[in-house]
C-alpha positions as CSV (number, residue, x, y, z in Angstrom):
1,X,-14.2,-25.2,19.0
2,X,-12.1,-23.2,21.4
3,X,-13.5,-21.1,23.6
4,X,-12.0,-18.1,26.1
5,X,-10.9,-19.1,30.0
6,X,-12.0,-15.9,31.1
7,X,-12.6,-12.7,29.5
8,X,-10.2,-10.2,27.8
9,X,-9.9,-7.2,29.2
10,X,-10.2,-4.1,27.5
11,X,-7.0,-3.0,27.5
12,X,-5.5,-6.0,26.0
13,X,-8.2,-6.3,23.2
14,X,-7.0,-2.9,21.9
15,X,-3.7,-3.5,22.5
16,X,-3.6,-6.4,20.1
17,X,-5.8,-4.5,17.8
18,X,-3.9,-1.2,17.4
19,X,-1.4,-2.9,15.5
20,X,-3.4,-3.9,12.7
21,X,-2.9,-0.4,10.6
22,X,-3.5,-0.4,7.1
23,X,-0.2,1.0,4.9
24,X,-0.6,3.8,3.0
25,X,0.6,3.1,-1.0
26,X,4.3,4.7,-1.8
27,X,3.8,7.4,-4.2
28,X,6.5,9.1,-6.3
29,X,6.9,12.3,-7.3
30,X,7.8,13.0,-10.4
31,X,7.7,16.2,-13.0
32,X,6.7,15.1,-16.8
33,X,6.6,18.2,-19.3
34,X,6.8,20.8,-16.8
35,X,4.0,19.1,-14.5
36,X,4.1,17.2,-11.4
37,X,2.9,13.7,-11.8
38,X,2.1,11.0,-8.5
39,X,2.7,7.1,-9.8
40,X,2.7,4.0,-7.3
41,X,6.0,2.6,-7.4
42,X,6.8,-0.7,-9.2
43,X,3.3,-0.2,-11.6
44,X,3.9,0.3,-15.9
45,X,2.6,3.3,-17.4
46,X,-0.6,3.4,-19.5
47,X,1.6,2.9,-22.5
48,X,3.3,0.2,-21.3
49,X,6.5,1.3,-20.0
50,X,8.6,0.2,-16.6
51,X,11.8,2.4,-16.2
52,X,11.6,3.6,-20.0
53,X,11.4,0.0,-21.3
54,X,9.0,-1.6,-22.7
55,X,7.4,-4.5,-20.6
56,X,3.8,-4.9,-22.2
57,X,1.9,-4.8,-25.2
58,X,-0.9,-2.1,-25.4
């Protein structure tokens, strides 16, 4: 097992820790009927649907 020379300092701990941000999921816009409706991109609709085809069976 591998262990440490000598220790980290703090700086450099939270340096290489700060880039480990978690990504908020892309949401669209979109108005259906007159209201505004979010969807994640790239996901089929309850019915079944991906860019008005039909990709599953419900």
């Amino acid at each position: 097992m591998a262990v440490p020379k000598r220790k980290n300092s703090r700086s450099r701990t939270r340096h290489r820790r700060a880039t480990w941000k978690a990504k908020l999921p892309q949401i669209n816009k979109q108005i259906v009927n007159g209201k505004v409706v979010y969807s994640v991109s790239h996901r089929t609709d309850d019915d079944g649907r991906y860019n008005d085809r039909q990709v599953q069976d419900v």
